[in-house]
C-alpha positions as CSV (number, residue, x, y, z in Angstrom):
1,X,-13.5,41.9,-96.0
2,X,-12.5,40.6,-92.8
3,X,-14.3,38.5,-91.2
4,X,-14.4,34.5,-89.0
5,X,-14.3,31.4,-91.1
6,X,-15.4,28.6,-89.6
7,X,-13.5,25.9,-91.7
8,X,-13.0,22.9,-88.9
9,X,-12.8,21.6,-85.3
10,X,-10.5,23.9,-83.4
11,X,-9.9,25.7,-86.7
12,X,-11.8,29.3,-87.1
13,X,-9.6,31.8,-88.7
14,X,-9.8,35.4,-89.2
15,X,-9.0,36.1,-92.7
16,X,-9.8,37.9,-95.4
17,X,-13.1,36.8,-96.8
18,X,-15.2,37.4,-100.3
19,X,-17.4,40.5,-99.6
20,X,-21.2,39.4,-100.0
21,X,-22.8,40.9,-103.4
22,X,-25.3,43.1,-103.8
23,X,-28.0,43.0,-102.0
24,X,-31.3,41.2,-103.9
25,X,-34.6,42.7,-104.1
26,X,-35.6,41.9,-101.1
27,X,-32.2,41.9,-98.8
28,X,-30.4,44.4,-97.1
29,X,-26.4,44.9,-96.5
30,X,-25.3,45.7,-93.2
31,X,-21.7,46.8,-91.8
32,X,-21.5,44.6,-88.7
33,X,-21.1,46.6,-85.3
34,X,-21.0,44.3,-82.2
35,X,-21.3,40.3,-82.9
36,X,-22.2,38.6,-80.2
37,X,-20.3,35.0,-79.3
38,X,-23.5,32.5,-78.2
39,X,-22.8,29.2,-76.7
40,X,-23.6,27.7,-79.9
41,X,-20.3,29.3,-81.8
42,X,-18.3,28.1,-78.8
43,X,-19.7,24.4,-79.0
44,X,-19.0,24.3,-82.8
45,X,-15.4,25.2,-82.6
46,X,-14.9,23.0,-79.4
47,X,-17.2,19.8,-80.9
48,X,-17.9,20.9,-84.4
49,X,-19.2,20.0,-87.1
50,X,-22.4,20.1,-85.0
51,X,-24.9,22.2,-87.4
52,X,-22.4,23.8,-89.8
53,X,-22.8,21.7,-92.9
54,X,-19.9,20.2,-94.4
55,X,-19.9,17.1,-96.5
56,X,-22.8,18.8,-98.8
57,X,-24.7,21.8,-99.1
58,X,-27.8,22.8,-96.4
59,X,-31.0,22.5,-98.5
60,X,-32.2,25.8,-98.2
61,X,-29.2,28.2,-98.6
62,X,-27.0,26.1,-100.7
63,X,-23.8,26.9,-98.3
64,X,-21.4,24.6,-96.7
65,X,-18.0,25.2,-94.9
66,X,-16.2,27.1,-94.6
67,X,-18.9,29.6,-93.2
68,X,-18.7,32.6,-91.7
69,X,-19.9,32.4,-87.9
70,X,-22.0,34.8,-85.8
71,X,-25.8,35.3,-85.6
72,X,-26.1,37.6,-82.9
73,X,-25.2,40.9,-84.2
74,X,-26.4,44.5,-85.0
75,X,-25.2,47.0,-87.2
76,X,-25.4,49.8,-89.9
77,X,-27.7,49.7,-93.5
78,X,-24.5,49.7,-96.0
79,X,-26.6,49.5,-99.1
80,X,-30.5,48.3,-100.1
81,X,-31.6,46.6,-102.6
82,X,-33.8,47.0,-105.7
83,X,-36.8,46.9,-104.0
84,X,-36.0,47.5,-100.4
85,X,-38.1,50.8,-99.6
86,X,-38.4,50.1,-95.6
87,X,-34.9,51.0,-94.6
88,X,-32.6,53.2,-95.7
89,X,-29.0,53.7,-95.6
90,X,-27.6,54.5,-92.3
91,X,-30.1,53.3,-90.3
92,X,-29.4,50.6,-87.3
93,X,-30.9,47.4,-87.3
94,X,-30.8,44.0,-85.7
95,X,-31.5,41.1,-87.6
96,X,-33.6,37.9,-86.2
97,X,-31.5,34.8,-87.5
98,X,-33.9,32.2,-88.8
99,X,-33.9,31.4,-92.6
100,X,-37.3,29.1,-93.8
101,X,-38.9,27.9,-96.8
102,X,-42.4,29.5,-96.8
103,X,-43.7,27.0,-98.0
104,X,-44.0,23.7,-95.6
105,X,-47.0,23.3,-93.0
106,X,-44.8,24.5,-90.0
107,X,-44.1,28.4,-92.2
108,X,-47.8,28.5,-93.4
109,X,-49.1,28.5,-89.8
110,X,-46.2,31.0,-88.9
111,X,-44.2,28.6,-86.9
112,X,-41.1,29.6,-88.8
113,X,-39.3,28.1,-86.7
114,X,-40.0,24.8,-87.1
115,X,-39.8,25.0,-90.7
116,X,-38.3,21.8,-92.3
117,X,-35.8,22.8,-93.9
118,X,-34.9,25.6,-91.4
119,X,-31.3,27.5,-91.5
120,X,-30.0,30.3,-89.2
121,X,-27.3,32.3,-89.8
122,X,-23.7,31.8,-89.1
123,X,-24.1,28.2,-89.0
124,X,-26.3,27.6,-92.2
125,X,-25.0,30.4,-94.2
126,X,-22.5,33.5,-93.5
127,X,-23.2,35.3,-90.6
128,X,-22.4,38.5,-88.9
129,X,-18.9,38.1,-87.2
130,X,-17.8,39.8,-90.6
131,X,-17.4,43.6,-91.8
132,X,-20.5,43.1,-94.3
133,X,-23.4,41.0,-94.6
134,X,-26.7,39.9,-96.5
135,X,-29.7,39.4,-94.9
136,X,-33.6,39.8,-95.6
137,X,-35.3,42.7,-94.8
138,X,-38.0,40.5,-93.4
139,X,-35.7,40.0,-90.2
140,X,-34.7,43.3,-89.8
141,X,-36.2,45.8,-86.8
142,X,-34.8,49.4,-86.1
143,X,-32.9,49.8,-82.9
144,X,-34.8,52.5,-80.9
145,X,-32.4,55.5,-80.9
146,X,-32.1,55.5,-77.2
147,X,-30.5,51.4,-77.6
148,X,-26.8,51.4,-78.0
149,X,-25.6,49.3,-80.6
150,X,-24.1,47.0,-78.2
151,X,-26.7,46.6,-76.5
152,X,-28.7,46.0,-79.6
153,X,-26.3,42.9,-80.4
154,X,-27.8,40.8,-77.2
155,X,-31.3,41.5,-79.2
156,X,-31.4,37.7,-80.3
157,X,-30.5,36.0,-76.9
158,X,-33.1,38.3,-75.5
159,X,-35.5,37.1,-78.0
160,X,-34.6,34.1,-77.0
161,X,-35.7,34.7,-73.6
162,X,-39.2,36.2,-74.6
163,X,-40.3,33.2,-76.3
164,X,-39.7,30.8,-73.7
165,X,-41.7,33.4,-71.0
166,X,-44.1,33.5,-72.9
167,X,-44.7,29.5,-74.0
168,X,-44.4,28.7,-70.7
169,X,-47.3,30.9,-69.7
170,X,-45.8,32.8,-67.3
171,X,-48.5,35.5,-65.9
172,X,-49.4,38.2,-63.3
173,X,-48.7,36.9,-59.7
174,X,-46.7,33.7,-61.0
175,X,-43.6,32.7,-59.1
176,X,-40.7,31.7,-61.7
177,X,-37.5,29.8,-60.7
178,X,-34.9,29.6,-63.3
179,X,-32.2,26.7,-62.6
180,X,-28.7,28.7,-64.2
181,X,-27.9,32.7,-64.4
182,X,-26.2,32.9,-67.2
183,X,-27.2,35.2,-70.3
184,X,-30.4,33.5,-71.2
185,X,-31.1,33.1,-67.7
186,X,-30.4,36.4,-66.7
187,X,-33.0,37.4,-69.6
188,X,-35.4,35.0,-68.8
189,X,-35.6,36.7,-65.2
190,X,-36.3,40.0,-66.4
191,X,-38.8,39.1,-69.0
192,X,-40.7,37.0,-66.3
193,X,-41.0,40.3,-64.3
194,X,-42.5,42.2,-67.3
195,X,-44.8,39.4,-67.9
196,X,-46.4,40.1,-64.3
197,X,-44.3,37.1,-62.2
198,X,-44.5,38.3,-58.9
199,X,-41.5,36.6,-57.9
200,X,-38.6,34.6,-59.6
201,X,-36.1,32.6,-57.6
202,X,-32.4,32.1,-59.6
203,X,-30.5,28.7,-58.6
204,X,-26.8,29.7,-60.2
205,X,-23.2,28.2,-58.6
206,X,-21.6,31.5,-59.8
207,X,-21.5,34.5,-56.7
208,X,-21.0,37.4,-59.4
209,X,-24.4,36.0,-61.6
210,X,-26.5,35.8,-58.5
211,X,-25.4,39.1,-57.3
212,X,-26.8,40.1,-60.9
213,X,-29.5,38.8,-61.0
214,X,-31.0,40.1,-57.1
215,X,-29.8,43.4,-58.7
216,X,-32.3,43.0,-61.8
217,X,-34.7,41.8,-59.5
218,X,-35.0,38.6,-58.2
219,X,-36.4,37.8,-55.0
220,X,-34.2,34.8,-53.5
221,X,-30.5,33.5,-55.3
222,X,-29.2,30.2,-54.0
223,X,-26.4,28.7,-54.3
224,X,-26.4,24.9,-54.8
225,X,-23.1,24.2,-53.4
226,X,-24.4,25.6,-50.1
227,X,-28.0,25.2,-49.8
228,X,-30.2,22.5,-51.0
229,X,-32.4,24.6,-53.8
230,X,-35.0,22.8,-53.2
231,X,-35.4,23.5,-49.4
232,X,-35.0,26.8,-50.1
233,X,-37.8,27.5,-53.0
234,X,-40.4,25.2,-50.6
235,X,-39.6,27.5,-47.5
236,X,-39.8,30.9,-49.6
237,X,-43.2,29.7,-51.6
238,X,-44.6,28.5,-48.3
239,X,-44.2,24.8,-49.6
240,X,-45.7,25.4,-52.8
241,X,-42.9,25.6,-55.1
242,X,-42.6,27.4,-58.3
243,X,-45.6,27.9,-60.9
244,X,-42.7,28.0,-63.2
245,X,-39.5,26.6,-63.6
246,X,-37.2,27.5,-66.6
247,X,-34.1,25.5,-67.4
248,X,-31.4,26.9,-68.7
249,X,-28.4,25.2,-67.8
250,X,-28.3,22.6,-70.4
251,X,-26.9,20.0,-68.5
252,X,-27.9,17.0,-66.4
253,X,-28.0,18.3,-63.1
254,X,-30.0,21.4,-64.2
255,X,-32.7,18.9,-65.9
256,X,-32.2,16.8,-62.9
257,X,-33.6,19.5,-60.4
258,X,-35.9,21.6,-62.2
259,X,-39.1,19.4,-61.8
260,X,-38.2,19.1,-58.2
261,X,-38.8,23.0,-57.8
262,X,-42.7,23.0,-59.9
263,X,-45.4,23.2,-57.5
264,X,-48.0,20.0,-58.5
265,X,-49.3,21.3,-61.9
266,X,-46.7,23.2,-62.6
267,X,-44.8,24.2,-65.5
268,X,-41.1,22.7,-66.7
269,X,-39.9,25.0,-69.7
270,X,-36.5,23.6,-70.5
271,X,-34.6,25.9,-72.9
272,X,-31.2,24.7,-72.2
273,X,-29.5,23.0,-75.4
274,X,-27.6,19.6,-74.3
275,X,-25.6,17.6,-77.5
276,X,-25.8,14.5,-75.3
277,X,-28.3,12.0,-73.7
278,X,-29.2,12.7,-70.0
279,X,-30.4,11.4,-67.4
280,X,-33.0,12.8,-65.3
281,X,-35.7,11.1,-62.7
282,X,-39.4,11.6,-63.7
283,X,-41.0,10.6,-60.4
284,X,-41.3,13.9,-59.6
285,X,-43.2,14.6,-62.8
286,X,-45.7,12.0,-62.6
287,X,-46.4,12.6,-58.9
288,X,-47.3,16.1,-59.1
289,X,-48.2,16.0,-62.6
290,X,-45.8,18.6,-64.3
291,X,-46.1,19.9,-67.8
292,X,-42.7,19.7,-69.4
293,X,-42.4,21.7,-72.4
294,X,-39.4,22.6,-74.5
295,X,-38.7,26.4,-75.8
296,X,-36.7,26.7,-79.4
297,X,-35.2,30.3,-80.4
298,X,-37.7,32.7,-81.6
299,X,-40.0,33.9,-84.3
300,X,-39.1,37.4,-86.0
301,X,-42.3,39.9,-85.7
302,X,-43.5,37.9,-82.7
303,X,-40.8,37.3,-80.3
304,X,-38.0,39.0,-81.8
305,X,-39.7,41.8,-82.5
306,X,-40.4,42.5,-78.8
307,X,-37.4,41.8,-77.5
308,X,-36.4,45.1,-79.2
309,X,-39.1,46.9,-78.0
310,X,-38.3,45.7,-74.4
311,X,-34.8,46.7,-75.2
312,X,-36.0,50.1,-76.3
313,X,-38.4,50.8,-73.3
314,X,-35.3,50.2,-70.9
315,X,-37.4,46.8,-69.2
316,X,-34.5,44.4,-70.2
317,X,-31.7,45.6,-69.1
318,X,-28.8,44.1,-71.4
319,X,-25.5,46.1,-70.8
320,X,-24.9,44.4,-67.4
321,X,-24.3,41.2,-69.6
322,X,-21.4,42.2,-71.7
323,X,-18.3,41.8,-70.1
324,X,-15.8,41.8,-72.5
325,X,-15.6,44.1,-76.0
326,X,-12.8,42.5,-78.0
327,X,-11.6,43.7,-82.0
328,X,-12.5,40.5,-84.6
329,X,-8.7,40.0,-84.6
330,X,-9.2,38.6,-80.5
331,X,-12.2,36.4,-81.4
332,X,-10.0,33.5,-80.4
333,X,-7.1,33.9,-77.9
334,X,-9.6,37.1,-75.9
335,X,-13.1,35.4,-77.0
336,X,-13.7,31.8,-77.6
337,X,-10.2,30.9,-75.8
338,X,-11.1,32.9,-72.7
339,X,-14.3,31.4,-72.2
340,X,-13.0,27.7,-72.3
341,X,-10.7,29.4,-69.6
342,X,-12.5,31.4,-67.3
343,X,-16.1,30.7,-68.5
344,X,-17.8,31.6,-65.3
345,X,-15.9,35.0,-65.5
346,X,-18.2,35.7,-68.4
347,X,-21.5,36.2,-69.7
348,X,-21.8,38.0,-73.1
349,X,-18.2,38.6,-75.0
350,X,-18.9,41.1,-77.9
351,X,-16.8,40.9,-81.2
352,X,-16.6,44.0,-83.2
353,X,-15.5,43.5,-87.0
354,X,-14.5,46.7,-87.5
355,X,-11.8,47.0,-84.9
């Protein structure tokens, strides 16, 4: 099959790859649709190795480069195995991500997440930018027949986006500022507003993302470059600030300015992944006495799981995101190339392996 191999730094190649087996008892086979390219494939061929395993095998799946990329995907049941009775062939389905053990403290009180010897796939283990691939039917959730499959691919950054809502505690009547518009954020902001926020301020540089996001409903955008954010969140929440403030940037500014937009008590949920140390001033925190929490990925039938359903009951609007559909052969002049390029241009880049 075709399909991306991630085999070194700078070094993905689109070639022609084993097809995965037959699916075990419990695992199904899908034919990949729309693969989604997350910030996390783009880091690893930039600055990789950063998860992908390479000088020996991950515990848990036994793989190591070269590995197939992609873990935001959707496609087609291809074939079940022997004991698979929930799904059938033909049917659509998106796949959560997150391999575990089952067996360690974090998996036995369902915080699969955390699970110690935790893999996800396309960094772990082949993923989805492929034609075909394995995964367990425990994962799997149907997309609603009204939920294009490419829509259906920005299920996992979505689920993203629904944990960290609902860790934070967002509720009915909250404010919510989220520092960065980009695909998470732009999630984040429409999840917040089916979890009852009342209002959700977006601090992005980019004029096309804050356009976005006032369309999908936020109530003030600001621009950094030409307003202090801060200034402007006090005036608009009468000199409270935010109840909320999600970080999703990823970067040292971002981290810098979020506790400076929580009201005193407030909440600092910081989902933005950063690879190095940074800096950020916690008088801010101590003064008004801010909870900072952190926000990891997503667990499959409680977070993931409702991200679909959001997806299928039209309150997250995804298609807005995708700005670019490009054949697995243009993964990296149209796809990772083009976001080092024009970056801002872009929010979600969809590969297809079968074009």
């Amino acid at each position: 099959m075709k399909a991306a191999v991630w085999h070194a730094r700078r070094d993905i190649r689109i070639e022609d790859f084993p097809d995965p087996p037959a699916p075990s008892e419990n695992q199904i086979q899908i034919q990949v649709e729309w693969c989604g390219i997350c910030g996390t494939d783009l880091e690893e061929y930039v600055y990789g190795p950063l998860y992908i395993p390479v000088d020996k095998p991950d515990e848990l799946t036994g793989r190591q480069a070269p590995m197939v990329i992609g873990h935001e995907f959707v496609g087609t049941v291809a074939k079940v195995g022997p004991k698979v009775t929930e799904f059938k062939v033909g049917e659509r389905v998106a796949p959560d991500t997150l391999l575990f053990c089952g067996e360690c403290w974090y998996c036995k009180q369902h915080l699969v997440h955390q699970c110690r010897k935790l893999a996800i796939l396309g960094l772990m283990t082949d993923g989805g930018c492929a034609q075909y691939v394995n995964v367990p039917t425990y994962m799997c959730f149907r997309l609603p027949s009204n939920v294009p499959s490419e829509v259906g691919a920005l299920a996992e950054p979505a689920a993203v986006a629904v944990r960290a809502v609902r860790t934070a505690g967002v509720g009915l009547g909250d404010s919510v500022a989220i520092v960065g518009g980009g695909t998470i954020g732009l999630l984040c902001l429409q999840v917040a507003l089916v979890a009852g926020a009342s209002s959700v301020y977006v601090v992005e540089l980019e004029d096309t993302r804050r356009k976005l996001a006032r369309e999908l409903g936020a109530r003030l955008t600001v621009d950094p470059l030409a307003m202090d954010p801060v200034e402007a969140i006090m005036e608009i929440s009468g000199g409270r600030g935010a109840d909320v403030v999600i970080e999703a940037g990823g970067n040292e500014k971002t981290m810098s300015l979020a506790p400076q937009l929580a009201r005193p008590q407030g909440t600092v949920m910081v989902i933005g992944l950063h690879n190095e140390p940074v800096r950020v001033n916690l008088f801010p925190v101590v003064c008004k006495e801010i909870v900072i929490r952190g926000s990891f990925s997503h667990i499959y039938d409680v977070d993931f799981s409702e991200a679909v359903a959001l997806l299928g009951a039209g309150k997250i609007q995804a298609d807005p995101l995708i700005t670019s559909r490009v054949g697995i052969d243009g993964l990296i002049d149209e796809g990772l190339e083009e976001l080092l390029r024009n970056k801002s241009k872009h929010l979600k880049i969809l590969i297809s392996p079968q074009l």
